[in-house]
C-alpha positions in Angstrom: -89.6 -164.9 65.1 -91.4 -168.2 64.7 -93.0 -169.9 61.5 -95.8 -168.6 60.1 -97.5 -171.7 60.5 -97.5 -171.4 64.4 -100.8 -169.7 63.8 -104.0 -169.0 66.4 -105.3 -171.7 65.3 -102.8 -174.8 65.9 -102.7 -172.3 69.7 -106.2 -173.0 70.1 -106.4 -176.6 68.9 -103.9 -177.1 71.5 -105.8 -176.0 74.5 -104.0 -172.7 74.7 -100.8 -174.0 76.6 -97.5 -174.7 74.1 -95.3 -177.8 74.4 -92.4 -176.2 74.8 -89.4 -177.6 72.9 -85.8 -178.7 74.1 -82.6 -179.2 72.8 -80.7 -182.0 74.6 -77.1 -181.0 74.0 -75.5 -184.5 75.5 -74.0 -185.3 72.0 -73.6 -183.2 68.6 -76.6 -185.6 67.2 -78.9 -182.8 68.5 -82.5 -184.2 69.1 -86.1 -183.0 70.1 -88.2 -184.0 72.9 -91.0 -182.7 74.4 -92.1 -181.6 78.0 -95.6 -182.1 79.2 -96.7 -179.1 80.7 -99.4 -179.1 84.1 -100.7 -175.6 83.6 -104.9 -175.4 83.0 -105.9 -174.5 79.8 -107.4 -171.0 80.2 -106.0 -170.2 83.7 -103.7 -167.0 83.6 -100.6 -169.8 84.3 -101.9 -171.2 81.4 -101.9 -168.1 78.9 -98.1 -167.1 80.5 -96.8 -170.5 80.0 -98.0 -170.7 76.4 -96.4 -167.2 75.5 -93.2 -168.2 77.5 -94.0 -171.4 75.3 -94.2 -169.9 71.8 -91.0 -167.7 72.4 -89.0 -170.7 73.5 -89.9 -172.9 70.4 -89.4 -170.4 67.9 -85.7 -169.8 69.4 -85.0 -173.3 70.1 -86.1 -173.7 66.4 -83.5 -171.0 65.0 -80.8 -173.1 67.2 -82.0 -176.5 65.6 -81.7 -174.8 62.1 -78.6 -173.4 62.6 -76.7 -176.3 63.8 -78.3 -178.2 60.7 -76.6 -175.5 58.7 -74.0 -176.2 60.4 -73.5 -179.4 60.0 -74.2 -179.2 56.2 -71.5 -176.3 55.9 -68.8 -178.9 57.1 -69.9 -181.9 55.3 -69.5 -179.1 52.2 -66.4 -178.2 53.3 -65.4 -182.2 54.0 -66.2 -182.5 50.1 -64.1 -179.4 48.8 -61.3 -180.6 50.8 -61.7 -184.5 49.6 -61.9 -182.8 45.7 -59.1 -180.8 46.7 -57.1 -183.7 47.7 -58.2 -185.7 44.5 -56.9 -182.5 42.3 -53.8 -182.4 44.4 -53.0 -185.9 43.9 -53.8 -185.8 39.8 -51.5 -182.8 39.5 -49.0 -184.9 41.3 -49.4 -187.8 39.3 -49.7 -185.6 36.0 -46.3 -183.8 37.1 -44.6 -186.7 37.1 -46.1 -188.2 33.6 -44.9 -188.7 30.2 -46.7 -187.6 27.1 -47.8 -190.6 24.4 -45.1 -189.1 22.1 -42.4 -190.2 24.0 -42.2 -193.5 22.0 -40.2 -196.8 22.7 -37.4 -197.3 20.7 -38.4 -198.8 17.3 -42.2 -197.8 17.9 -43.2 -195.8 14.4 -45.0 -192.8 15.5 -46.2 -191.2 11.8 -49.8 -192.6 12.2 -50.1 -191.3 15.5 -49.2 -187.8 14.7 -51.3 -187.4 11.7 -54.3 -188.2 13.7 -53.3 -186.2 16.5 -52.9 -183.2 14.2 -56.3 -183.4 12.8 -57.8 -183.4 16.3 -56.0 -180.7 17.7 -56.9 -178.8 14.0 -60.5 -179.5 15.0 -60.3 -178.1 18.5 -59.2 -175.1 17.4 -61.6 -174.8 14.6 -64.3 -175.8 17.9 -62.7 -172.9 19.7 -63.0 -170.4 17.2 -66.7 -171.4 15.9 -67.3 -171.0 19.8 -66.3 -167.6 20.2 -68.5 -166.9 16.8 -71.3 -168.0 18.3 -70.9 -166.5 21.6 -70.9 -163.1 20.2 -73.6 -164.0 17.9 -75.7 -165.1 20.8 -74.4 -161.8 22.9 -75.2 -159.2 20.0 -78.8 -161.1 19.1 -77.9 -161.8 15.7 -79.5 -165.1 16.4 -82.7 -163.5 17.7 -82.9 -161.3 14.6 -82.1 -164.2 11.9 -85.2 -165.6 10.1 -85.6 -169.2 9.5 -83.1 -170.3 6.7 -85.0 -173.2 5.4 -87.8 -171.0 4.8 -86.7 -167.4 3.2 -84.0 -166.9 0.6 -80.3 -166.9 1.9 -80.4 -163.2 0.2 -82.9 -161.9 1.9 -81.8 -162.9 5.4 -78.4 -161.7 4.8 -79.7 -158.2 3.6 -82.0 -158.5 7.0 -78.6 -158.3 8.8 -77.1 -156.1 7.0 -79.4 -154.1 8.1 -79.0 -154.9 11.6 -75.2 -154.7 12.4 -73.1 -153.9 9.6 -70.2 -156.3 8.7 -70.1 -158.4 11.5 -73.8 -159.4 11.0 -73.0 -159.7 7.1 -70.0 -162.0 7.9 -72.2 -164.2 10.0 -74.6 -164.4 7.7 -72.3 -165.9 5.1 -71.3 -168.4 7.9 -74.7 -169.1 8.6 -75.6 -169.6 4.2 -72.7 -171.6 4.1 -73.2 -173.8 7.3 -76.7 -174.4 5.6 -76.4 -174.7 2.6 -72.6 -176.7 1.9 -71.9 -178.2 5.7 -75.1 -179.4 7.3 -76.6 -181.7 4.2 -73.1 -183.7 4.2 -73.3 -183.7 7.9 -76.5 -184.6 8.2 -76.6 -187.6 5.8 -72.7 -188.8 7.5 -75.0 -189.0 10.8 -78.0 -190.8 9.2 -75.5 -193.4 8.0 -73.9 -194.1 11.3 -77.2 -194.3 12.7 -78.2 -197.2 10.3 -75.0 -198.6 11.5 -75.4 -197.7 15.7 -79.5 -199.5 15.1 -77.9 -202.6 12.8 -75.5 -203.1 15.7 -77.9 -202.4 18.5 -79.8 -205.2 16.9 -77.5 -207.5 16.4 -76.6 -206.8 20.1 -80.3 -207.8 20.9 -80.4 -210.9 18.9 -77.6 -212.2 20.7 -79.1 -211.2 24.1 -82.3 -213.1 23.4 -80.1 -216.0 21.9 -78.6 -216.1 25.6 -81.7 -216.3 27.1 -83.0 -219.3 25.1 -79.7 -221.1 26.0 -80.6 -220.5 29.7 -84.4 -221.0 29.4 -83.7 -224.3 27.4 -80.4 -225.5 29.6 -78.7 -225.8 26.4 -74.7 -227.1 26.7 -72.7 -229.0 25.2 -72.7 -232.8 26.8 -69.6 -235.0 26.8 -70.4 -238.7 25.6 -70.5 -241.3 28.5 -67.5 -243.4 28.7 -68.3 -247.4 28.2 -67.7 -249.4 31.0 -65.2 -251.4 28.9 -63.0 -247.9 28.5 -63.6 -247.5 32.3 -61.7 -250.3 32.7 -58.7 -249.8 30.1 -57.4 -247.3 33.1 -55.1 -245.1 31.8 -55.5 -245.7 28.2 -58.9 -243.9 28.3 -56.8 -240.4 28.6 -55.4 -239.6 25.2 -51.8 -238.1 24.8 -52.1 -234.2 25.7 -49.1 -231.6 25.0 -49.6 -228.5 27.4 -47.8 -225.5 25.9 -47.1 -222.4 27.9 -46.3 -219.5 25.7 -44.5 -216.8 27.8 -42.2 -213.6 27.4 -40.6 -211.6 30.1 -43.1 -212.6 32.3 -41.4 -212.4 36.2 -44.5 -212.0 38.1 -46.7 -214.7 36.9 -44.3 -217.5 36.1 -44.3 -219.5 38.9 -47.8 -219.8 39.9 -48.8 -220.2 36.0 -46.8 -223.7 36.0 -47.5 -224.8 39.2 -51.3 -225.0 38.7 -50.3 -226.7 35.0 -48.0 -229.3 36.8 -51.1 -229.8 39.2 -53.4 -231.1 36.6 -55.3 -233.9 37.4 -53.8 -236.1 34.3 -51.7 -239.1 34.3 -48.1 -238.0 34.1 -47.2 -240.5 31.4 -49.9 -238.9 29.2 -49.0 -235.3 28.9 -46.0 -233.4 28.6 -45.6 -229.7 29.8 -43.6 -227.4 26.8 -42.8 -224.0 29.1 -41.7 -221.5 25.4 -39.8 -218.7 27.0 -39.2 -215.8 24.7 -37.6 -213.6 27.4 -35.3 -211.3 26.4 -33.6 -210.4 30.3 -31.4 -213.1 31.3 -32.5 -213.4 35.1 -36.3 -213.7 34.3 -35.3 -216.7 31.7 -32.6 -217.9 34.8 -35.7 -217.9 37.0 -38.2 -219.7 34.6 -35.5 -222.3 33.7 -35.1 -223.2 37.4 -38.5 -223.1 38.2 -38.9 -225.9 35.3 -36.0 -228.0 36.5 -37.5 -228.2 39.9 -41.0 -229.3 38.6 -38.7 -231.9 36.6 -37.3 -233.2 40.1 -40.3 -233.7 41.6 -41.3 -236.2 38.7 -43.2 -233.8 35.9 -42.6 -234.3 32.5 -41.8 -230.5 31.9 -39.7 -228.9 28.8 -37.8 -225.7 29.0 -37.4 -223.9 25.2 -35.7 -220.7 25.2 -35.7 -218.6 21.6 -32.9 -216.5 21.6 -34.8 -214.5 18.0 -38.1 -213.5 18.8 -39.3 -214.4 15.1 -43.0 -214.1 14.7 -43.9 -213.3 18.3 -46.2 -215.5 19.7 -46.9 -217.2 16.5 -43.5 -218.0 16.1 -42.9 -219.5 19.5 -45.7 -222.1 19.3 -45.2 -223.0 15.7 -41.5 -223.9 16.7 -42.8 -225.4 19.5 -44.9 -227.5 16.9 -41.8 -228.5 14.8 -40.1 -230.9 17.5 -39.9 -234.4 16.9 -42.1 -235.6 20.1 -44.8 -233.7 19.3 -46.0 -236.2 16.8 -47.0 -238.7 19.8 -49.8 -236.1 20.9 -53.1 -236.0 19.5 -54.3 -233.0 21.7 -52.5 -230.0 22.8 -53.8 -227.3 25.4 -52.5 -223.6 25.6 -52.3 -221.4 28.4 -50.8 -218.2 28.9 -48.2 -217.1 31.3 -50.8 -215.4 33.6 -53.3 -218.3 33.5 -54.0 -220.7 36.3 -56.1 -223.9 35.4 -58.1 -226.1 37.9 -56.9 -229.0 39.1 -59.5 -230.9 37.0 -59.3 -229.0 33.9 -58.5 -231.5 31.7 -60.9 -233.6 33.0 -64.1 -231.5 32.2 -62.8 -230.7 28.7 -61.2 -233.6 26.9 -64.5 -236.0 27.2 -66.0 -233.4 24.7 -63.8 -235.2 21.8 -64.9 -238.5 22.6 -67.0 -239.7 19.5 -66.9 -236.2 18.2 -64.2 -236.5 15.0 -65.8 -233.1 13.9 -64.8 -231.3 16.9 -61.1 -229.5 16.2 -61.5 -226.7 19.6 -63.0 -226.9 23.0 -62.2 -223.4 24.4 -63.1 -222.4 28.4 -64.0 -219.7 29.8 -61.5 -217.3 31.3 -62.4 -215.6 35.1 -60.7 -212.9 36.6 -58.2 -213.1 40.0 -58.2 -209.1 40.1 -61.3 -208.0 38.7 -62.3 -205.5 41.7 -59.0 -204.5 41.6 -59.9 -200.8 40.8 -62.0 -198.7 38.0 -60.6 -199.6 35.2 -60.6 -203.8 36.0 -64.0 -203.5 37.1 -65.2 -202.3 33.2 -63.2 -204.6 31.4 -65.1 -207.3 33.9 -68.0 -206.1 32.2 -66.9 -206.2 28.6 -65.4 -209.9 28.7 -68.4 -211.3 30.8 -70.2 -210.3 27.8 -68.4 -211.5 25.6 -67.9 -215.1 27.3 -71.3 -214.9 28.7 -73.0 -214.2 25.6 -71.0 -214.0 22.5 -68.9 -217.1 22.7 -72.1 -218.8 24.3 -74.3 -218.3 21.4 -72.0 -218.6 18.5 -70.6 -221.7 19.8 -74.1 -223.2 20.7 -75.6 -222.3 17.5 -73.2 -221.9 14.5 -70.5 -224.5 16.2 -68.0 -221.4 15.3 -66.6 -218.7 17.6 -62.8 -216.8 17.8 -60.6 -218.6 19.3 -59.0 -216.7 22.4 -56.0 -217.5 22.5 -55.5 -219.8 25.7 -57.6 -221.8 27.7 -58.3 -223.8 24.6 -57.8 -227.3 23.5 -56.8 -228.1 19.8 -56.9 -231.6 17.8 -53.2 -231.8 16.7 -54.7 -233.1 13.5 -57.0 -229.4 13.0 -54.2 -227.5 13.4 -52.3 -229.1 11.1 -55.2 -229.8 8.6 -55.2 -225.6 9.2 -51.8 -225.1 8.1 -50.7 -224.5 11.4 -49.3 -221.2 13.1 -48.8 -218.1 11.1 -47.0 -215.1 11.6 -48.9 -213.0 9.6 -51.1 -210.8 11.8 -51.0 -210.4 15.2 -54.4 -212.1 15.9 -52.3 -215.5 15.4 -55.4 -217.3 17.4 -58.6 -215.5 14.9 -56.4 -216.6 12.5 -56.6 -220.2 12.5 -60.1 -220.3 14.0 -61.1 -219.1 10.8 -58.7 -221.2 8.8 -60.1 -224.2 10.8 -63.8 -223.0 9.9 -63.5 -222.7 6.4 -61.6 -226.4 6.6 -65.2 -227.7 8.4 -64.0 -228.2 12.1 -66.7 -227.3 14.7 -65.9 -225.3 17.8 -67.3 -226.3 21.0 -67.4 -223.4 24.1 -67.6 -224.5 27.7 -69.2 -221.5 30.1 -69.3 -224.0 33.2 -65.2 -224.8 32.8 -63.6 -221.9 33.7 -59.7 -220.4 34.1 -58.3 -217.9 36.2 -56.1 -215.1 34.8 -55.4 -211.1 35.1 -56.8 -208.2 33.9 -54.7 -205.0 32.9 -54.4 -202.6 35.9 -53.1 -199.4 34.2 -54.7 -198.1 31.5 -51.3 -197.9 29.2 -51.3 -201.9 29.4 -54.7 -202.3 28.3 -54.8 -199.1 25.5 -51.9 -201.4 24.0 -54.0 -205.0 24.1 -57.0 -203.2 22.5 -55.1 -202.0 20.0 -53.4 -205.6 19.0 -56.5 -206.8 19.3 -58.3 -203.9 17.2 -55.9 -204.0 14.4 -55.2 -207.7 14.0 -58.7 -208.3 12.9 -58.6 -205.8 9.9 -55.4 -207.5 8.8 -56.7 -211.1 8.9 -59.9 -210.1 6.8 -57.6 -208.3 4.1 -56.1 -211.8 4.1 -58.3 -214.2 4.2 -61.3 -212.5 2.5 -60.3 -214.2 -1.0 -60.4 -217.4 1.0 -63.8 -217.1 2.6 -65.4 -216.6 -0.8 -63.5 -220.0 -2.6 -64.1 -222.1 0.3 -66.9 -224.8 0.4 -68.5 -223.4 3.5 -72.3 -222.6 3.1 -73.5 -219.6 2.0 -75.0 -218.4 5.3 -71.8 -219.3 7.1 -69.6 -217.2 4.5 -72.4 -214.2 5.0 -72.0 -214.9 9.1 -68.1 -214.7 8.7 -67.8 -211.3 6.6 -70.9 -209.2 7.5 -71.4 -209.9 11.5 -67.7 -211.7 12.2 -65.6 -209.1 10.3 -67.2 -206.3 9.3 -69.9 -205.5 12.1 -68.3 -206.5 14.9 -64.7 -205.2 14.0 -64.8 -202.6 11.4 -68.1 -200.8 12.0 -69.0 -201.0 15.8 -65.2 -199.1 16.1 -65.9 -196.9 13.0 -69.7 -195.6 14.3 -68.9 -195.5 18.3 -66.1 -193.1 17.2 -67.6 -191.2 14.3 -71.1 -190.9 15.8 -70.3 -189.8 19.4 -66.8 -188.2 19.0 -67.1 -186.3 15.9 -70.4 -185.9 14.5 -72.1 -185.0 17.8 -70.1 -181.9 18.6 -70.1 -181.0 15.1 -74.1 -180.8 15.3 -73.2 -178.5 18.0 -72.1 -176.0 16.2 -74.0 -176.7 12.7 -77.6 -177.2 14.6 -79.1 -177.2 11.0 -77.8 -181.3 11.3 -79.3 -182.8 14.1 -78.8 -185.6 16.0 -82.1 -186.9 18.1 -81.7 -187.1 21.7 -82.3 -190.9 22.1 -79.5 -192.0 19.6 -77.3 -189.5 22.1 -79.0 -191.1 25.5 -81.9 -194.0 25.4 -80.5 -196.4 23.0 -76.9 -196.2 23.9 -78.3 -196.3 27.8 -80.2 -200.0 26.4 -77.4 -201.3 25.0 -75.5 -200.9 28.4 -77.9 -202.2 30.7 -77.9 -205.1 28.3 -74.5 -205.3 28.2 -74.1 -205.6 31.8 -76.7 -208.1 32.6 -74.2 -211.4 32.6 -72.4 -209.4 35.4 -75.2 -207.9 37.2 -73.0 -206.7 40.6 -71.6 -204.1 38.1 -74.4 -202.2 37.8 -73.5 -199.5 39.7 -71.0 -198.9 36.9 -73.5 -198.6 34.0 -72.9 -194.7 33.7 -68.9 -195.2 33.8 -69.1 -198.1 31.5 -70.9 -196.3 29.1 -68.3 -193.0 28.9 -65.8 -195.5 29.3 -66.5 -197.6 26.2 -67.4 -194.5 23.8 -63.6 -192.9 25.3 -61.9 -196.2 23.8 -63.2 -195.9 20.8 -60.4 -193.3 19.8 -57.9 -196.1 20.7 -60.3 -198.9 18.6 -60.8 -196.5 15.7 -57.1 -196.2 15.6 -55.9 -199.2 15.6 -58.8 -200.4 13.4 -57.9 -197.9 10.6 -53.8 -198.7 10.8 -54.7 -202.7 10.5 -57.2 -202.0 7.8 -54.6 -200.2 5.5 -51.1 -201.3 6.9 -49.8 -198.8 9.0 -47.4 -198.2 10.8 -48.4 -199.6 14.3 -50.3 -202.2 12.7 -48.2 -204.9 13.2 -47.1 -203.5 17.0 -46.6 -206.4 19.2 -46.2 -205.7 22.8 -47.1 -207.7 25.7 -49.3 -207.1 28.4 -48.2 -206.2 31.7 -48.6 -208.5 34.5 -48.8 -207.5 38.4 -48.8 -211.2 39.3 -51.9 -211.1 41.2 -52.6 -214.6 43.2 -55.8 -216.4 43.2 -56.9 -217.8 46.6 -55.9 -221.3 45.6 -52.3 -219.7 44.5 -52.3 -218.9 48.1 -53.3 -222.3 49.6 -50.3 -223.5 47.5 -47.6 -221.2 48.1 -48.1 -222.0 52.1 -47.9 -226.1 51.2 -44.7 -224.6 48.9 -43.2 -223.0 52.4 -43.4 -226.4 54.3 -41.3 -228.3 51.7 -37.3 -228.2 52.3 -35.4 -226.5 49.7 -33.8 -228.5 47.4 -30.1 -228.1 45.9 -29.9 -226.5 43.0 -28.5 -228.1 39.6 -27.6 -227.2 35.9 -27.2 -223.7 35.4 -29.6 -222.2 37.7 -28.1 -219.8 39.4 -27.9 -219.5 43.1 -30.8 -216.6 44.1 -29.7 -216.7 47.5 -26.6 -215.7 46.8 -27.2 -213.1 44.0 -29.7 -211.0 46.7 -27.3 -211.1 49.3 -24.6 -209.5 46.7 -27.1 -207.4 45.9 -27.4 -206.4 49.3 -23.9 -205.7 49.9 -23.6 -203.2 47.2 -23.4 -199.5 48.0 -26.3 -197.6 47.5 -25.1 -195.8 44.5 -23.7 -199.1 43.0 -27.1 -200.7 43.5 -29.4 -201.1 40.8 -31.6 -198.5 40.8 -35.6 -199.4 40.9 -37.8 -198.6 38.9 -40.1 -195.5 39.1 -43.7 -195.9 38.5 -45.1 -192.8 36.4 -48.3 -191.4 34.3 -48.8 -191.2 30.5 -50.6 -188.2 28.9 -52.1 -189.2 26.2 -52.8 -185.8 23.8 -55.6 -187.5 21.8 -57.8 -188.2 24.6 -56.9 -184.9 25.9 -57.8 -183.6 22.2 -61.1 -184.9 22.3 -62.0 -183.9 25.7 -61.8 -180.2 25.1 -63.4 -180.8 21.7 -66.3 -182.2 23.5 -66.0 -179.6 26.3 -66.1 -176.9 24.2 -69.4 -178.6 22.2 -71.0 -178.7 25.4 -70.4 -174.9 26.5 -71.8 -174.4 22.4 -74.9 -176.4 23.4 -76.1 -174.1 26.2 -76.7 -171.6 23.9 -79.2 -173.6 22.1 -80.3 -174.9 25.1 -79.6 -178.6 24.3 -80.5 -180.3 28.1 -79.4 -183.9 26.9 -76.7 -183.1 24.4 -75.2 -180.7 27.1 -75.1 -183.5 29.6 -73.7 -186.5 27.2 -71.0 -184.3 25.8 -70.3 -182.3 29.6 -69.8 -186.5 31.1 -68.1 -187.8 27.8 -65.7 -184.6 27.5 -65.0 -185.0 31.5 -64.6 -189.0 30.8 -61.6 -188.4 28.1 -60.1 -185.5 30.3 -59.4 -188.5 33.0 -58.4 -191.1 30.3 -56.0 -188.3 28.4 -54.6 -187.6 32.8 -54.2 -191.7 33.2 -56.2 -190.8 36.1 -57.8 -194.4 35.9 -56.1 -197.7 37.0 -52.6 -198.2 38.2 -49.5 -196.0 37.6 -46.6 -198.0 35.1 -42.8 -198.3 35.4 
């Protein structure tokens, strides 16, 4: 039957004859074209050929429609079987996983069951408060229940009593005490964390705008123009510069780390190379020890110090590394890590910011990212260190000459590490550490955002939980240590306020504390105590502000914003954590393990390697052992003789798992009281930690 709007009318406007609609059925893109028709409007031909007309459209219609169907039926069924596939291949990948609990040999695991038990205690409590309220909501006790803030908590319960005996009496007394002892405390633990989410937001801001002025007003800092008299001095005008390469274990990355060092544009007489292997598996030390020696052939002054005692970590290995005898002819010394890979002119760009500048103890570069598209995971720690580098080391170095040191791609003035009091092993944050040493000592910090080094992001999300936590926990145990100091030093009084309140306690201790609290604990609790609320745009618009401003140094990752934002309030569990055991000395606060590297090459690594390949082998000397020969022995080996490689494998981590039916559970509670925006946050956020608990995100590990 056709449309209703195929009325006499649109006949009639047409001159009485139809235009008859076919279906050209050359290809399954099925498309409509009309077919003039010759018949004279009110002739009898004419009337016949509209009726014959009007029957044909309306079925050529139906068939249009129900190949449309059609086609959206199997682009439904493409998408059951592509989630079909995705849950086949998590069940795979969860099948072959290990739990968190399975720790590493010497790894303390009290703190981490503590806090898993009160997690898993408040599921089940969710659970049971859920199937409370479901049979309150299914019996009407809810309908019947007068408003508790304005009638006497007597009077209502009698009002139930009246209603449905016991049951209705017991959740009465749940719903006086929920009122009465639970929702106050609850109510002013979320105004606080509030305050603290709106101080941080803020802050957040400040630095945002502070970004902005540096790119409105072109503000950097500006090396001091060689004299033409040093121009001349040739090689004289490049000071002594000792390159250290701290490294452990580290078999991908080895090789092209110290080929782009050795490729630094710097006269060989004027810096020396120190490659500090703390590897702990004979071949990868055999390996780094002959990639050394053949750098030394070719005519680069390169070191090779093995530590057989691990003492310290990487503390330890550069303060040995400090302790030789030749270091004293250095007045600079650069540090990269294993995975980094300098430019060419590094050196270059960053020592002229010393010149004339006796003040000046760091320069520190930015780092950029070989693998940073990589996958998921990658792509949202790309957003959080662009940030960081972007904004946060930009501002604080432009404006307050002070910033954390991190770690590598840094150059130090022997004499402000020293002045310092060198490397210490005492927290795990060994480069924090003396950045704030040298601040209270009056060295000024310079940050570079146009020199920039290439390095690696974590791939699986078992690497990077473990580098957040080291670098979650070491903070909390510097500021236990150094807090005495801050206060006694002859800093100004601004600066001291800047180190404790925004470089210790804001951006450390409460941004972890509130994202977890706030978002993981007190908004599912509102859930089920409604009498504490939390307002919708502390739950959506200002969390969705800070994103989009969080994002804007890397603005091709804006597609991300929505997984960035679950994916940064589903790491504060691992933050909190490792805030709270570095805060008060737990067990795993002084956990050092390093990050895994896949040995990902840059596209200049690659223009190397094939000039590598054209270059004759040379003989090997010393105690490098012959590869070649090793492999082919390797070869030779029967199969069950040979060593046996590696399987890659999932964790399950049972906190984020916790927390996912804890906020799952919150959001099935919230569709009761018909919560659109809570019900949503805590549906994505509970959906979020049930992939992060799976390791559904980033690369499998060995």
């Amino acid at each position: 039957m056709a449309p209703s709007f195929w009325g006499r009318e649109a006949r009639l406007s047409d001159g009485g004859g139809g235009t008859p609609v076919v279906v050209k059925m050359e290809n399954p893109n099925w498309s409509i074209s009309e077919m003039e028709q010759e018949a004279v409007p009110g002739s009898p031909a004419g009337l016949a050929a509209g009726k014959a007309g009007r029957g044909k459209n309306a079925r050529q219609i139906t068939w249009v429609l129900l190949l449309k169907a059609h086609r959206a039926a199997g682009r439904l069924t493409g998408a059951a079987s592509a989630a079909l596939a995705v849950a086949a291949a998590a069940r795979r990948r969860v099948a072959a996983g290990r739990t968190d609990g399975d720790a590493a040999p010497g790894e303390s695991t009290a703190l981490r069951a503590r806090f898993y038990g009160c997690l898993r205690l408040f599921v089940v409590l969710s659970m049971l408060l859920l199937a409370v309220e479901v049979a309150a909501y299914l019996q009407g006790w809810h309908l019947q229940m007068p408003e508790m803030p304005e009638m006497p908590g007597q009077l209502a319960m009698d009002g139930l009593l009246a209603v449905d005996g016991l049951a209705a009496a017991a959740y009465a007394g749940w719903m006086r005490v929920r009122l009465q002892y639970i929702a106050p405390p609850l109510q002013f633990l979320t105004n606080s964390c509030v305050v603290l989410f709106m101080i941080q937001s803020v802050d957040r801001l400040v630095l945002c705008l502070g970004c902005l002025w540096i790119k409105l007003r072109g503000i950097k800092p500006v090396p001091i123009a060689a004299d033409k008299d040093d121009v001349e001095a040739g090689d004289e005008d490049f000071p002594m510069v000792l390159v250290q390469m701290p490294m452990c274990n580290e078999r991908e990355v080895y090789q092209q780390s110290i080929g782009a060092i050795c490729a630094l544009d710097w006269p060989r007489s004027n810096f020396l190379v120190q490659v500090l292997d703390d590897s702990d598996d004979a071949t990868t030390s055999a390996l780094i020890k002959e990639e050394v020696e053949k750098w030394q052939r070719e005519g680069v002054r390169i070191v090779y110090r093995h530590r057989v005692i691990r003492d310290g970590y990487k503390a330890g290995n550069l303060k040995s590394a400090m302790n030789c005898s030749y270091v004293k002819d250095y007045e600079y010394v650069v540090i990269f890590d294993a995975d980094f890979q300098p430019q060419a002119d590094f050196l270059k760009r960053a020592m002229p910011h010393f010149k004339g500048k006796d003040d000046v103890g760091l320069v520190q570069a930015r780092w950029s990212f070989v693998n940073n598209d990589e996958n998921l995971l990658t792509r949202l720690q790309n957003i959080n260190l662009c940030f960081h580098f972007e904004v946060e080391q930009q501002v604080n170095g432009a404006f307050l000459n002070f910033f954390g040191f991190n770690g590598t791609a840094g150059v130090w003035r022997i004499k402000a590490l020293e002045d310092s009091g060198g490397w210490m092993e005492r927290t795990t944050v060994e480069d924090m550490d003396i950045a704030v040493r040298a601040h209270l000592k009056g060295w000024k910090f310079l940050y570079l955002n146009d020199v920039e080094c290439q390095c690696e992001l974590p791939e699986s999300y078992e690497a990077y939980r473990k580098q957040q936590h080291r670098w979650h926990s070491g903070p909390m145990q510097l500021f236990r240590l150094c807090f005495v100091d801050i206060i006694k030093s002859k800093i100004g009084f601004w600066k001291k306020c800047n180190l404790i309140f925004l470089f210790f306690l804001l951006r450390k201790l409460i941004l972890p504390f509130y994202s977890f609290t706030l978002f993981c604990v007190i908004l599912p609790m509102t859930m089920f105590v409604p009498e504490a609320e939390l307002p919708a745009w502390v739950v959506c618009y200002i969390p969705a502000t800070m994103s989009i401003m969080s994002i804007l140094p890397s603005p091709k990752s804006f597609p991300f914003i929505v997984p960035y934002l679950l994916f940064e309030n589903t790491m504060s569990v691992t933050k909190f954590n490792a805030m709270i055991s570095g805060l008060f000395q737990l067990g795993s606060a002084y956990e050092w393990v390093v990050t895994k590297k896949s040995g990902r090459s840059s596209e200049g690594d690659l223009v190397a390697l094939v000039e590598k390949h054209t270059v004759q082998q040379q003989q090997r000397v010393g105690s490098a052992p012959d590869l070649a020969g090793l492999a082919a022995k390797d070869s030779s080996l029967p199969k069950k003789d040979a060593p046996k490689k590696k399987q890659k494998h999932n964790r399950i981590y049972r906190k984020e798992l916790a927390l996912s039916f804890l906020l799952l559970t919150a959001a099935a509670r919230s569709v009761l009281s018909a919560q659109g925006i809570h019900f949503y946050f805590l549906l994505f956020q509970g959906v979020s930690f049930l992939v992060m608990g799976l390791d559904l995100i980033g690369e499998q590990v060995e």
